[in-house]
C-alpha positions as CSV (number, residue, x, y, z in Angstrom):
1,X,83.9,119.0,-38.1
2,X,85.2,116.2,-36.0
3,X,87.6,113.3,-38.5
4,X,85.4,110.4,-40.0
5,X,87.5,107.6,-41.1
6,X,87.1,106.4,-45.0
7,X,86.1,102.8,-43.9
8,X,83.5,104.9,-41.2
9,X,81.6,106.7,-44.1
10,X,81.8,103.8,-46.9
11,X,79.8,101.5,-44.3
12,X,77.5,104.4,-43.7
13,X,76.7,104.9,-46.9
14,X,76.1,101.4,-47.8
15,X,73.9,100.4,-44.7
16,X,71.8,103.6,-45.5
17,X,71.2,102.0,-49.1
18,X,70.5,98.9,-47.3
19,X,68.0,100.3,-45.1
20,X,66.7,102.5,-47.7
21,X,66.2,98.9,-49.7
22,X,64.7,96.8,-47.0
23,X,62.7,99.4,-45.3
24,X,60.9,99.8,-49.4
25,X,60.7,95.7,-49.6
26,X,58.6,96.0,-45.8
27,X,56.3,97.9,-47.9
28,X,56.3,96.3,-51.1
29,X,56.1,92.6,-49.8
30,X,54.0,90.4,-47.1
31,X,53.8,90.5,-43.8
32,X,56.0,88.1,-43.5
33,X,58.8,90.0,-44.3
34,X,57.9,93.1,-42.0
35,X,60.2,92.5,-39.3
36,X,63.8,91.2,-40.9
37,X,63.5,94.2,-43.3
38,X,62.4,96.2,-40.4
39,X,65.2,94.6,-38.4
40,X,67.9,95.4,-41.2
41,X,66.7,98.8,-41.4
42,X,66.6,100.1,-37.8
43,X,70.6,98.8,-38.5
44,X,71.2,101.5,-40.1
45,X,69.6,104.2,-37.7
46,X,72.1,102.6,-34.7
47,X,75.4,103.7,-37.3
48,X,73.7,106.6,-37.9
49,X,75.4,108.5,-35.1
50,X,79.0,108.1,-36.7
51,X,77.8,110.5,-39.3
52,X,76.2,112.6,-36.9
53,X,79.4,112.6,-34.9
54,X,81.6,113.6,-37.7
55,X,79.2,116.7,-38.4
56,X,79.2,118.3,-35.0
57,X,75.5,118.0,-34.8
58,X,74.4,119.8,-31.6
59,X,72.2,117.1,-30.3
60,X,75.4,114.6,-29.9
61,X,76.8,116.3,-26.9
62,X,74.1,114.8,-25.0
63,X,75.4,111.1,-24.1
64,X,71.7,109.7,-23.9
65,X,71.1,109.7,-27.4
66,X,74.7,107.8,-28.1
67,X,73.3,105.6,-25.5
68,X,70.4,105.1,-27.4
69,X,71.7,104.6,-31.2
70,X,73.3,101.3,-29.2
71,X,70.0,100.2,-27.9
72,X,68.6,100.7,-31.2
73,X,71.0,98.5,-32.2
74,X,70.3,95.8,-29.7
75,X,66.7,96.0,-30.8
76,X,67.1,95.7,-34.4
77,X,69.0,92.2,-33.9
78,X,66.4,91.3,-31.7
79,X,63.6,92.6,-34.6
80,X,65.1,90.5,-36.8
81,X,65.5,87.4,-35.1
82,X,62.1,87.5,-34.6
83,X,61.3,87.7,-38.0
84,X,63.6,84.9,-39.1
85,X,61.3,82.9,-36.1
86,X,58.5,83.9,-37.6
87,X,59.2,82.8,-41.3
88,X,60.5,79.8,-40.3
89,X,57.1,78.9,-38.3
90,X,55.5,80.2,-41.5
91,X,57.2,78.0,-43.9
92,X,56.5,74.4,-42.0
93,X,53.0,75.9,-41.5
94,X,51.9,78.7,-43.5
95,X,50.2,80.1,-41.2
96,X,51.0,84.1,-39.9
97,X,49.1,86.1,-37.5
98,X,49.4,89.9,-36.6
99,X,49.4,92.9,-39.6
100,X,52.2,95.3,-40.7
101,X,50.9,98.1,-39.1
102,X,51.1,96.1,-35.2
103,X,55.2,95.6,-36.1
104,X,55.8,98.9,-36.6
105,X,54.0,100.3,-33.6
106,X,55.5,97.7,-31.9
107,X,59.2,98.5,-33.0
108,X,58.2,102.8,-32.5
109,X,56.5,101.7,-28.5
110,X,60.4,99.5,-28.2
111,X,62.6,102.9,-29.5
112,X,60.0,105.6,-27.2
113,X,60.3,103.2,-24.2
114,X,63.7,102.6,-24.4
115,X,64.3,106.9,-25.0
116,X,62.1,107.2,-21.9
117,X,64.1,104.9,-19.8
118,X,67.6,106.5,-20.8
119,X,66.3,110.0,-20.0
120,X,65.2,108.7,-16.9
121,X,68.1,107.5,-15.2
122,X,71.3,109.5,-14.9
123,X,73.2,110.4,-17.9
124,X,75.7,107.8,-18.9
125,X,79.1,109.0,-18.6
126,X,82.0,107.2,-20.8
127,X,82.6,103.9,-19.4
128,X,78.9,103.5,-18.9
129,X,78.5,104.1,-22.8
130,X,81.2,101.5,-23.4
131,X,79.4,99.2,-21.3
132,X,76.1,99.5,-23.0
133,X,77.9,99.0,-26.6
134,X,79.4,95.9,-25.4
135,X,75.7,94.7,-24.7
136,X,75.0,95.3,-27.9
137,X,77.6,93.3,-29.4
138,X,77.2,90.4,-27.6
139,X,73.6,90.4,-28.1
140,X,74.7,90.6,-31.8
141,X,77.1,88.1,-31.4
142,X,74.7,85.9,-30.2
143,X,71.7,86.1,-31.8
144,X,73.6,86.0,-35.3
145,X,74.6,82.5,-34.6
146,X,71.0,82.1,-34.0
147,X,69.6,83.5,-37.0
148,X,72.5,81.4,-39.1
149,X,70.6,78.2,-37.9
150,X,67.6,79.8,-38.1
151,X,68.3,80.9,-42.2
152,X,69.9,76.9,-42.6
153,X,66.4,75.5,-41.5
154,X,64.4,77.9,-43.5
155,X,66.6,76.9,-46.6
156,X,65.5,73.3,-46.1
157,X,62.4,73.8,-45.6
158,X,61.7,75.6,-48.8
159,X,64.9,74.2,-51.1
160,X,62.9,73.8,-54.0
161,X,61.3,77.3,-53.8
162,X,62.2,80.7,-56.0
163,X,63.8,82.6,-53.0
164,X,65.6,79.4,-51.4
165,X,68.9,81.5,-52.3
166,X,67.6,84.5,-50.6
167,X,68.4,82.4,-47.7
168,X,71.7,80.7,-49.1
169,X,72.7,84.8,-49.4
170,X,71.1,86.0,-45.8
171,X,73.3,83.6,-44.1
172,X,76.6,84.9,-46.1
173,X,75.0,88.1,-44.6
174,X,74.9,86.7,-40.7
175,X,78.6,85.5,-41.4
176,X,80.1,88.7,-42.3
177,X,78.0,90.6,-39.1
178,X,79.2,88.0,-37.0
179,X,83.0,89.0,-37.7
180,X,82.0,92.9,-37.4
181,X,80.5,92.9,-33.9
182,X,82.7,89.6,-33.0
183,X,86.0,91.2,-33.4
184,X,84.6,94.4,-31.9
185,X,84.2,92.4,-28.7
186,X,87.0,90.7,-28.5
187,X,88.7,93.7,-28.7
188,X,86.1,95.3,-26.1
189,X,86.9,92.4,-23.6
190,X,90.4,92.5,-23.7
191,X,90.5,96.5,-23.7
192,X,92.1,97.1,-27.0
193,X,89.5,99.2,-28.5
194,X,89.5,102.9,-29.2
195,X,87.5,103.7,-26.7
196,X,89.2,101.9,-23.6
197,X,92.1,103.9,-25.3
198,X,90.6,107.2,-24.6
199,X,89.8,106.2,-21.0
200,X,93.1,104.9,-20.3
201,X,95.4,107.6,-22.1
202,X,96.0,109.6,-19.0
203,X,96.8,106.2,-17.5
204,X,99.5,105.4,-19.7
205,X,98.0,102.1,-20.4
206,X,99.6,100.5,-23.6
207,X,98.8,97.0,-25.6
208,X,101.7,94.6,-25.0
209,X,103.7,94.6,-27.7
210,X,103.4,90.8,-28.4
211,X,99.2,91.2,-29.0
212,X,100.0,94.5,-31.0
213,X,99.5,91.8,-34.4
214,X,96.5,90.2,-32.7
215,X,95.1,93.8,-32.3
216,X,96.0,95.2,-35.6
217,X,94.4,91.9,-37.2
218,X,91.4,92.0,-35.4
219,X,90.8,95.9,-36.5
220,X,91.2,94.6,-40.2
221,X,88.4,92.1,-39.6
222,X,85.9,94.6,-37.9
223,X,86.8,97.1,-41.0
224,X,86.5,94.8,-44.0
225,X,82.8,92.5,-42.2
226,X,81.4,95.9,-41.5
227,X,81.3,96.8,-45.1
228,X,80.9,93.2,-46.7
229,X,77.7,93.4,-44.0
230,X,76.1,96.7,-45.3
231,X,77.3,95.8,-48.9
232,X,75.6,92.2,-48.2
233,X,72.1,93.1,-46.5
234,X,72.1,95.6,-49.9
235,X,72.6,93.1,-52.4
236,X,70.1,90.6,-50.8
237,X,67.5,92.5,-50.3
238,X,67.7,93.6,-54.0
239,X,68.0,89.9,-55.1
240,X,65.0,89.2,-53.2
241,X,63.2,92.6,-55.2
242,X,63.8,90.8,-58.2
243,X,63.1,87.4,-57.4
244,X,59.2,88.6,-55.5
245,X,58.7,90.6,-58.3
């Protein structure tokens, strides 16, 4: 069994409750609501692979599925900034088109496409799968800002409703993913991240000692936002149980 770091396995294990939690309010709840739960769940299945990692499963010696927990990823951020769209339309208008049933097919045809097009090509060797995770974060990075002013003009469009908080609490959500995948690219662009490590150990390649605090710092923030993110999605998505109930 390959090492799994404490802070690895606590996030884990919070973002599969928070899956578990939005992917049951998808159900339980309007249309409305299909793709940010759906977005927030399909979250959880991109981490996934840490776990899988950690156990030795046989499938993870093939690199194309690694490549495609990151595109899952990138597709859940993109799910859910739909969704946010979509609400926000919904609440100046009140008007919402489509069914349940068309998101997820739509979100399985996006995961067997994007499986068909890894398999396709040729099979992504290291750098190549460091390249594909920093597309994911920066889509992440991104896109969250989006969604933040996406959940502030939501919140003031329906202030004086029940679930206005729900909002108030996703964008406390959007700040703590922000840090996560933020100060993992940071540390992507400026090569201080494990995996640049790994590439660059027969190299001899070493951080400067005058960043090593910088570094160090920015590890702390991806740690700590990665499990206030899990811990977050969980607890709003339960508020929002309560308050639809």
């Amino acid at each position: 069994m390959a090492d799994i770091s404490t802070v690895d396995l606590i996030q884990i294990i919070f973002w599969f409750l928070a899956g578990c939690i939005s992917f049951y309010f998808s159900i339980g709840n309007a249309r409305v609501w299909t793709s940010i739960s759906m977005g927030f769940f399909l979250i959880f299945l991109s981490q996934l692979y840490v776990v899988e990692k950690a156990l030795d499963a046989p499938w993870t010696a093939y690199t194309q599925l690694e490549a495609i927990h990151y595109i899952i990823g990138t597709i859940s951020i993109m799910v859910m900034t739909h969704g946010f769209q979509e609400y926000y339309i919904f609440s100046r208008t009140l008007e919402l088109g489509g069914s349940k049933q068309a998101v997820y097919l739509t979100i399985l045809g996006l995961l067997a496409a994007s499986a068909v097009f890894v398999f396709i090509n040729p099979e992504p060797q290291y750098t190549m799968l460091r390249n594909i995770r920093m597309i994911e974060n920066t889509t992440w990075v991104f896109l969250s800002l989006v969604n933040l002013d996406m959940v502030r003009k939501i919140y003031l469009q329906i202030r004086d409703s029940v679930i206005a908080r729900g909002f108030i609490a996703f964008g406390i959500v959007f700040v703590a993913i922000f840090l996560w995948k933020g100060s993992e690219l940071y540390l992507q662009v400026y090569n201080w991240d494990s995996d640049w490590k790994l590439i660059m150990l027969n190299l001899g390649a070493t951080v400067p000692d005058q960043f090593m605090g910088r570094r160090d710092f920015s590890v702390l923030v991806h740690d700590v936002a990665g499990l206030l993110s899990g811990f977050s999605v969980g607890g709003t998505f339960i508020y929002l149980v309560k308050l639809l109930r």
